[in-house]
DRENTORKOL-3810 file (N, C-alpha, C; in nm, 4 decimals):
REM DRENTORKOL-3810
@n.u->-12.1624; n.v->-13.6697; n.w->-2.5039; ca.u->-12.0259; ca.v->-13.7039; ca.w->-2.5364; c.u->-11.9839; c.v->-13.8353; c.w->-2.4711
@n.u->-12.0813; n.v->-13.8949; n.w->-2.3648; ca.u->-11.9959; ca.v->-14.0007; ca.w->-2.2683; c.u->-12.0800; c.v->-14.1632; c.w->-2.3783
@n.u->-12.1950; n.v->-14.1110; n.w->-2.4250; ca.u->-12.2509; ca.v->-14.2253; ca.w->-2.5095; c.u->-12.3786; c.v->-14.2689; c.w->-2.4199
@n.u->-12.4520; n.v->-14.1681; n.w->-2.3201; ca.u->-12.5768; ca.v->-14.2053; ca.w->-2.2603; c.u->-12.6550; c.v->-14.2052; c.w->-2.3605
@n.u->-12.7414; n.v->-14.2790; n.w->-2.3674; ca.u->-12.8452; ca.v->-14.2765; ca.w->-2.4808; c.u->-12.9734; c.v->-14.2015; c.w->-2.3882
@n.u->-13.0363; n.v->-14.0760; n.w->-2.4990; ca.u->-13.1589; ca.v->-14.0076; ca.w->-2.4024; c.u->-13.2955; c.v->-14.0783; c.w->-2.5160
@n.u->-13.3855; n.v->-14.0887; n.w->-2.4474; ca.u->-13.4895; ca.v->-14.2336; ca.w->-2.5186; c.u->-13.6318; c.v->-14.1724; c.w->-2.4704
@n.u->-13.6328; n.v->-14.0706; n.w->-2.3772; ca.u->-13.7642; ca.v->-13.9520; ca.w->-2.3329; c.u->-13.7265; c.v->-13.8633; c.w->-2.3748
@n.u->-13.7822; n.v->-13.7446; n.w->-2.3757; ca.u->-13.8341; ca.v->-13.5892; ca.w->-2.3530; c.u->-13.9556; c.v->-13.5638; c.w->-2.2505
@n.u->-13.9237; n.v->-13.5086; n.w->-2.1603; ca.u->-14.0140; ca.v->-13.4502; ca.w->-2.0493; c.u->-14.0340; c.v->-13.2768; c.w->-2.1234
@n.u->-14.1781; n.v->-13.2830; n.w->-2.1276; ca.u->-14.1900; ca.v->-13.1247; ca.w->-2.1654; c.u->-14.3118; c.v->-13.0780; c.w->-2.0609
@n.u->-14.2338; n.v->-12.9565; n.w->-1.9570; ca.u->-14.2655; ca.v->-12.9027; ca.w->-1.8252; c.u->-14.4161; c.v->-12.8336; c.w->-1.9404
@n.u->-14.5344; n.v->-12.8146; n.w->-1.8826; ca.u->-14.6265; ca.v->-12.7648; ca.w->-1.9388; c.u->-14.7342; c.v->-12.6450; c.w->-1.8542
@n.u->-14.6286; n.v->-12.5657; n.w->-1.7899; ca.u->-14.7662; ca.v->-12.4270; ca.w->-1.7253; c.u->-14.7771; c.v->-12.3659; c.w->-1.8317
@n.u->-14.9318; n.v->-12.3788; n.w->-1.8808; ca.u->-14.9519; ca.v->-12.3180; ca.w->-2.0130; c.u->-15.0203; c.v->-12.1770; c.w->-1.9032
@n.u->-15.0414; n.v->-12.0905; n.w->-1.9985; ca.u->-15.1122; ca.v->-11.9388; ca.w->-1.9354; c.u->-15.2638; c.v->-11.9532; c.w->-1.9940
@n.u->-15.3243; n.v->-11.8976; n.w->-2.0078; ca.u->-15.4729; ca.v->-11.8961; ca.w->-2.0080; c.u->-15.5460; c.v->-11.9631; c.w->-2.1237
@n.u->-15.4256; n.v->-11.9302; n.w->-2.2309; ca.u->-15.4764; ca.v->-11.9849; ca.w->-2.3081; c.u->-15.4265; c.v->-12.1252; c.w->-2.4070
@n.u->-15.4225; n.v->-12.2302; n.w->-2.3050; ca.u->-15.3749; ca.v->-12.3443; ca.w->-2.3063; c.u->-15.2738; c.v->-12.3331; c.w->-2.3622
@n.u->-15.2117; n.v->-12.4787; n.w->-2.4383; ca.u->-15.0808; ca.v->-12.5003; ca.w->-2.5246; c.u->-15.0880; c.v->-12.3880; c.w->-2.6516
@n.u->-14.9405; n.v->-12.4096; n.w->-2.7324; ca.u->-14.9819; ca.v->-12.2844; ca.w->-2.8178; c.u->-15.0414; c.v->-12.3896; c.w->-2.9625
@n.u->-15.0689; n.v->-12.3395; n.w->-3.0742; ca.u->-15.0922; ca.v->-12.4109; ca.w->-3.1409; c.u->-14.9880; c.v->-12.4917; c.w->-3.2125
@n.u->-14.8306; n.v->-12.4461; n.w->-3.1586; ca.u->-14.7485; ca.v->-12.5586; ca.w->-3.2487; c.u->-14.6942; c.v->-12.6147; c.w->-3.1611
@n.u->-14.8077; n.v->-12.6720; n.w->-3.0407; ca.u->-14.7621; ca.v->-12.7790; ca.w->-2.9065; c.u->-14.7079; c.v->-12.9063; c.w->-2.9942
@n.u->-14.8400; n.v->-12.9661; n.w->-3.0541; ca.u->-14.8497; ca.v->-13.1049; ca.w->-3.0946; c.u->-14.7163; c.v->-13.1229; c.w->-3.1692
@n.u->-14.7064; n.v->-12.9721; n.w->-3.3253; ca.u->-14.5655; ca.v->-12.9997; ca.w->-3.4207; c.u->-14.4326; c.v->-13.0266; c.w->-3.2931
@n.u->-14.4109; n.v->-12.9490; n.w->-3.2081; ca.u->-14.3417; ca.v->-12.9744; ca.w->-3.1082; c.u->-14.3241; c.v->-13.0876; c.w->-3.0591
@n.u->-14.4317; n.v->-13.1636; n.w->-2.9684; ca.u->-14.3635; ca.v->-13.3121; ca.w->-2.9629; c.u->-14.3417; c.v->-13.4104; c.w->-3.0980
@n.u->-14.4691; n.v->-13.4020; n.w->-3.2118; ca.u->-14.3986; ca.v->-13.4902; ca.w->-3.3329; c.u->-14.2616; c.v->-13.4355; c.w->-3.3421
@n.u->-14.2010; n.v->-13.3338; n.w->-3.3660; ca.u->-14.0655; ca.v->-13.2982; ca.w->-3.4002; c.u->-13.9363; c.v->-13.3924; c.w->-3.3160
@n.u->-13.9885; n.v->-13.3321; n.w->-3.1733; ca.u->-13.8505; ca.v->-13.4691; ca.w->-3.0778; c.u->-13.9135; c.v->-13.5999; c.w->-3.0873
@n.u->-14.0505; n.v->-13.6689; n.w->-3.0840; ca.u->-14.0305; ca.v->-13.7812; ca.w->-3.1614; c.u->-13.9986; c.v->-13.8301; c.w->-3.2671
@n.u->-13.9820; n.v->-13.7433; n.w->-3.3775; ca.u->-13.9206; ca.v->-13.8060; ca.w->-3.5080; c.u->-13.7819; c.v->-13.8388; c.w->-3.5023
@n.u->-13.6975; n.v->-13.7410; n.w->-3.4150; ca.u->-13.5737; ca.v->-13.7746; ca.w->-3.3288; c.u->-13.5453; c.v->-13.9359; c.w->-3.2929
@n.u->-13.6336; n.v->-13.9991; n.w->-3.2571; ca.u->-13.6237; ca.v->-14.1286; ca.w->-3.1800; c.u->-13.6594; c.v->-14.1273; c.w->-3.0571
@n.u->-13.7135; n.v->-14.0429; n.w->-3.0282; ca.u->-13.7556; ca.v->-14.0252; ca.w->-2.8645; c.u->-13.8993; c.v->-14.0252; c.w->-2.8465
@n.u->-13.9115; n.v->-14.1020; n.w->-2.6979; ca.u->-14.0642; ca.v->-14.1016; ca.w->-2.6587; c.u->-14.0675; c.v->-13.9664; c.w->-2.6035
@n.u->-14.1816; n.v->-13.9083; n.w->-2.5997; ca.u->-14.1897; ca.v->-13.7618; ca.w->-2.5517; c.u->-14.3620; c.v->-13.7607; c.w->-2.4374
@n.u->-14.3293; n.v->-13.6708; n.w->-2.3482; ca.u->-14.3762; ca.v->-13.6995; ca.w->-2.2426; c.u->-14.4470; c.v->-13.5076; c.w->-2.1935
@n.u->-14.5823; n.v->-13.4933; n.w->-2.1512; ca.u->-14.6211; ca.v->-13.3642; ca.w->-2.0822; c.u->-14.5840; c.v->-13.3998; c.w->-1.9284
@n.u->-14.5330; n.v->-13.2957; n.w->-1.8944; ca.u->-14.5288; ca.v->-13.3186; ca.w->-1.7600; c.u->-14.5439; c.v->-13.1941; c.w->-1.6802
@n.u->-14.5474; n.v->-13.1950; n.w->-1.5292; ca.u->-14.5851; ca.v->-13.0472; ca.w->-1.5027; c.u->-14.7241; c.v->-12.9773; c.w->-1.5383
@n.u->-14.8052; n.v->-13.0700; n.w->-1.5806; ca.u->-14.8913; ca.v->-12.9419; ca.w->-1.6758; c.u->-15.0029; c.v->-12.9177; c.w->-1.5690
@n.u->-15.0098; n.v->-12.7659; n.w->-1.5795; ca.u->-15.1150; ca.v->-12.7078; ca.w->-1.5386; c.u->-15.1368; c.v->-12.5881; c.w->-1.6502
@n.u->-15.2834; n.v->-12.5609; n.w->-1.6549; ca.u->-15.2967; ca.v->-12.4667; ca.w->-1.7198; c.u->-15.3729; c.v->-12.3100; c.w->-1.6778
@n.u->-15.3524; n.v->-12.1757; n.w->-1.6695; ca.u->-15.4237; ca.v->-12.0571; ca.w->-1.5850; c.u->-15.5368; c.v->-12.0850; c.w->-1.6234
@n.u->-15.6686; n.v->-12.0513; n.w->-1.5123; ca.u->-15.7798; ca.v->-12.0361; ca.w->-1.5395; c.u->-15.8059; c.v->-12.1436; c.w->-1.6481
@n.u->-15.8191; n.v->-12.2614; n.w->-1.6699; ca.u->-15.8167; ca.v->-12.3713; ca.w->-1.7579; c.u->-15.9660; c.v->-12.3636; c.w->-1.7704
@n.u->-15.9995; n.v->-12.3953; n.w->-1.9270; ca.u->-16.1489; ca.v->-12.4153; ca.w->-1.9687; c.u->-16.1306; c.v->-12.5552; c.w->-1.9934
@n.u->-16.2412; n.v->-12.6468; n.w->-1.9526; ca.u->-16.1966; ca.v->-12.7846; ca.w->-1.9872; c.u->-16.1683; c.v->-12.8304; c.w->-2.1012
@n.u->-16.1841; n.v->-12.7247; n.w->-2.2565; ca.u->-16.1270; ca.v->-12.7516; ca.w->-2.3347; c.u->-15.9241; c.v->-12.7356; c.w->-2.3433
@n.u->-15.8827; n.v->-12.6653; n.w->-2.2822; ca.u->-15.7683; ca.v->-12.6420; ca.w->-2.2842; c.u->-15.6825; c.v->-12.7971; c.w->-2.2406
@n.u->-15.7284; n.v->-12.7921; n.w->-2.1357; ca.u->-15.6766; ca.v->-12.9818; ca.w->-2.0989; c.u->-15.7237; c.v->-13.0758; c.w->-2.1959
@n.u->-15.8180; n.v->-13.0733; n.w->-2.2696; ca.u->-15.8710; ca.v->-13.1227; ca.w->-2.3739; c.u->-15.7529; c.v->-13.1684; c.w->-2.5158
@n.u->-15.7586; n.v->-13.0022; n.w->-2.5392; ca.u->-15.6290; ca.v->-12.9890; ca.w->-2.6279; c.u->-15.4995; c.v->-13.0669; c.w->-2.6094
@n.u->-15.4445; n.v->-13.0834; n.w->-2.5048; ca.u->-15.3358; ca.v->-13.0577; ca.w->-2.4633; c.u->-15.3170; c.v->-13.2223; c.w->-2.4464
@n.u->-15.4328; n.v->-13.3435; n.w->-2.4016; ca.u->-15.4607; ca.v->-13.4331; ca.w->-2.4080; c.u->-15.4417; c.v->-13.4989; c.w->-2.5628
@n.u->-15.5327; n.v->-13.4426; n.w->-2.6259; ca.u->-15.5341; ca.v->-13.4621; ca.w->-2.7901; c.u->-15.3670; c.v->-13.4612; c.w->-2.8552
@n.u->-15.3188; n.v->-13.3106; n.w->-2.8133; ca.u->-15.1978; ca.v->-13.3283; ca.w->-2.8582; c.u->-15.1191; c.v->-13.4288; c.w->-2.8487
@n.u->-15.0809; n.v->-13.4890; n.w->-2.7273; ca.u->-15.0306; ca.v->-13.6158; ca.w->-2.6831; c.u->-15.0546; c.v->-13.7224; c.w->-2.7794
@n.u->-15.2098; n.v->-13.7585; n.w->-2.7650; ca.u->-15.2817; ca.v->-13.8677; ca.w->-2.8045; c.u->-15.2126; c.v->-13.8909; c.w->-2.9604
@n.u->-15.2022; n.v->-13.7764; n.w->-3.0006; ca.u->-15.2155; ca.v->-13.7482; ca.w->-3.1832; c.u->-15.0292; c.v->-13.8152; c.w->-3.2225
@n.u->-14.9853; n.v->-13.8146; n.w->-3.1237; ca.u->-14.8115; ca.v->-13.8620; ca.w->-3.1516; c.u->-14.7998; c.v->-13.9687; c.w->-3.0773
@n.u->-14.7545; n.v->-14.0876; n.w->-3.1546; ca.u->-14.7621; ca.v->-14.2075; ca.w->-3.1662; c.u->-14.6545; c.v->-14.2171; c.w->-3.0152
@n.u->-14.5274; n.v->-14.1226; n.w->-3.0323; ca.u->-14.4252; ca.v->-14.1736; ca.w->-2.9005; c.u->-14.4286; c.v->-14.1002; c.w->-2.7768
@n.u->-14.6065; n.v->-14.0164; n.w->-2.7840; ca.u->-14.6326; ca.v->-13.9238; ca.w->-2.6705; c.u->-14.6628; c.v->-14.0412; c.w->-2.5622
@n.u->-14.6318; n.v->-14.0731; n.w->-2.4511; ca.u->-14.6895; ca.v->-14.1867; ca.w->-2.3818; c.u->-14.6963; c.v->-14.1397; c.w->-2.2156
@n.u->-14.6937; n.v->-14.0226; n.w->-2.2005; ca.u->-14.7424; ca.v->-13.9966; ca.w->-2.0869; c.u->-14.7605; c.v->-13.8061; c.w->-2.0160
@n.u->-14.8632; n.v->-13.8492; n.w->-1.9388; ca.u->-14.9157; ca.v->-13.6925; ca.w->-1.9047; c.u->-14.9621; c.v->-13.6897; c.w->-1.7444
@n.u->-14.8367; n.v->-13.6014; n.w->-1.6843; ca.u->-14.8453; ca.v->-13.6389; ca.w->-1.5721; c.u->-14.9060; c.v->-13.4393; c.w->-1.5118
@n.u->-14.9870; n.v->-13.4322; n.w->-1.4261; ca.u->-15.0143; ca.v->-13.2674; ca.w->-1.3734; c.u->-14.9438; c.v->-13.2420; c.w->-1.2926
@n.u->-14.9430; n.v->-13.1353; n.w->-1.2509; ca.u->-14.8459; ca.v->-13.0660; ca.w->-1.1163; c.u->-14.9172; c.v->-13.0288; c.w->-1.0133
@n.u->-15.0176; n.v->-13.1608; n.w->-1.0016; ca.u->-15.1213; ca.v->-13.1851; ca.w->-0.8807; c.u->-15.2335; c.v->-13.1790; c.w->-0.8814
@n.u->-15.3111; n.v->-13.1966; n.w->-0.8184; ca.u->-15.4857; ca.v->-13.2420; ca.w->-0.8375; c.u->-15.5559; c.v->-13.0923; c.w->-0.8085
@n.u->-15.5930; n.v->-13.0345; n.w->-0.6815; ca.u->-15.6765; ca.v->-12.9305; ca.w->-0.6658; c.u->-15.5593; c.v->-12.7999; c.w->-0.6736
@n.u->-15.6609; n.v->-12.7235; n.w->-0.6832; ca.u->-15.6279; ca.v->-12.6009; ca.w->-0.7317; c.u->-15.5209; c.v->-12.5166; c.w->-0.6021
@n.u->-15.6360; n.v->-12.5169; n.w->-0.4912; ca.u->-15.5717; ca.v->-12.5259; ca.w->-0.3701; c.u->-15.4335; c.v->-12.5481; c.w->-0.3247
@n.u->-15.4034; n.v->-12.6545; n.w->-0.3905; ca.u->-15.2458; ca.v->-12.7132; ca.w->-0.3857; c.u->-15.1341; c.v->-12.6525; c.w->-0.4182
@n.u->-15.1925; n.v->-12.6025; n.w->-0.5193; ca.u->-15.1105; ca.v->-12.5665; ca.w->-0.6027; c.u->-15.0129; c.v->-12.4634; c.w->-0.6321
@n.u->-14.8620; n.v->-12.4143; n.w->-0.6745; ca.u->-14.7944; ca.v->-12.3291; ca.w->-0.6051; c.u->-14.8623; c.v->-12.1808; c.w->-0.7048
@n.u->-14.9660; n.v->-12.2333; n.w->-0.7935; ca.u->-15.0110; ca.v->-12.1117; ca.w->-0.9115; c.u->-15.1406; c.v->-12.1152; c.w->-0.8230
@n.u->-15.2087; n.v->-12.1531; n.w->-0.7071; ca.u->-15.3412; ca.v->-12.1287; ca.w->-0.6916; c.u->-15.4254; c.v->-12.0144; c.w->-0.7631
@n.u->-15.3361; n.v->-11.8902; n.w->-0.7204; ca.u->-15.4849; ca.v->-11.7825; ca.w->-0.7553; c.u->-15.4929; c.v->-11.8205; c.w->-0.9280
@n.u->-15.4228; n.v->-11.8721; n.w->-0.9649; ca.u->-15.4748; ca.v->-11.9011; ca.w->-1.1338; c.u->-15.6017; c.v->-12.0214; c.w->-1.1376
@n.u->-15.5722; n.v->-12.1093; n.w->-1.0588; ca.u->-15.6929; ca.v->-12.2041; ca.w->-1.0589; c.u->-15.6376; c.v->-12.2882; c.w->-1.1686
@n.u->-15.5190; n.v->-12.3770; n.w->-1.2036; ca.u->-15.4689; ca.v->-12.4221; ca.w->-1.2960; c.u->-15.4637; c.v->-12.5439; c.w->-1.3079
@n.u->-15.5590; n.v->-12.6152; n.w->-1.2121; ca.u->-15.5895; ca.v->-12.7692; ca.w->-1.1769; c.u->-15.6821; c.v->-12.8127; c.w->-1.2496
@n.u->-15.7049; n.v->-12.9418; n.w->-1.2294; ca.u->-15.8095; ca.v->-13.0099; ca.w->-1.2494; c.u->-15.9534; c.v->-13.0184; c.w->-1.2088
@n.u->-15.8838; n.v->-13.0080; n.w->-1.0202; ca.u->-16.0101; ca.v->-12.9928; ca.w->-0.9753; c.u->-15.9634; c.v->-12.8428; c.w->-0.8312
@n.u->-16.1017; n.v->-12.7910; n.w->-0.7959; ca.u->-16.1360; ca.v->-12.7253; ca.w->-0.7030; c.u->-16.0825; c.v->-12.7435; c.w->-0.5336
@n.u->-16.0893; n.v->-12.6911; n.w->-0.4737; ca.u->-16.0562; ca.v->-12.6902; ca.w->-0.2910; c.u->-16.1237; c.v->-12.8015; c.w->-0.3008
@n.u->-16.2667; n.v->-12.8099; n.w->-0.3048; ca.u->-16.3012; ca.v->-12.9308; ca.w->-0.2799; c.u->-16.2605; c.v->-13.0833; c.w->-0.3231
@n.u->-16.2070; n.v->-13.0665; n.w->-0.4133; ca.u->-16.1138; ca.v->-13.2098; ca.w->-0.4541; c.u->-16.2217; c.v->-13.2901; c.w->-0.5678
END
């Protein structure tokens, strides 16, 4: 109502085991057709198969105003989901 113009979408991404759902990708094309750049953020995924980050990468890639993919931290360890193992990488880093 004040006339801020919103020009992102941040979409928080703890997917559960079995990565994004399949209408991730229609999801961000949809708020980019809006006019908005659209953005993963947050993402971790449970017990992640490296295809799931895979996916979830692709999705992005596949929408022209997806332009960034940020995780909710590097090792697993870190992380406030540890016993899921929802990182990238292991204790060991």
């Amino acid at each position: 109502s004040r006339g801020v113009p919103i020009d992102c979408v941040g979409f928080q991404a703890h997917f559960g085991t079995n990565g994004p759902p399949a209408s991730f990708q229609t999801t961000l094309s949809n708020f980019a057709a809006l006019g908005v750049d659209v953005q993963i953020t947050e993402l971790d995924i449970a017990q992640a198969p490296t295809t799931a980050y895979a996916d979830t990468v692709k999705a992005c890639m596949n929408v022209a105003r997806c332009n960034g993919i940020t995780t909710w931290g590097i090792r697993d360890t870190d992380s406030w989901r540890a016993g899921d193992k929802p990182l990238l990488f292991d204790g060991n880093g």
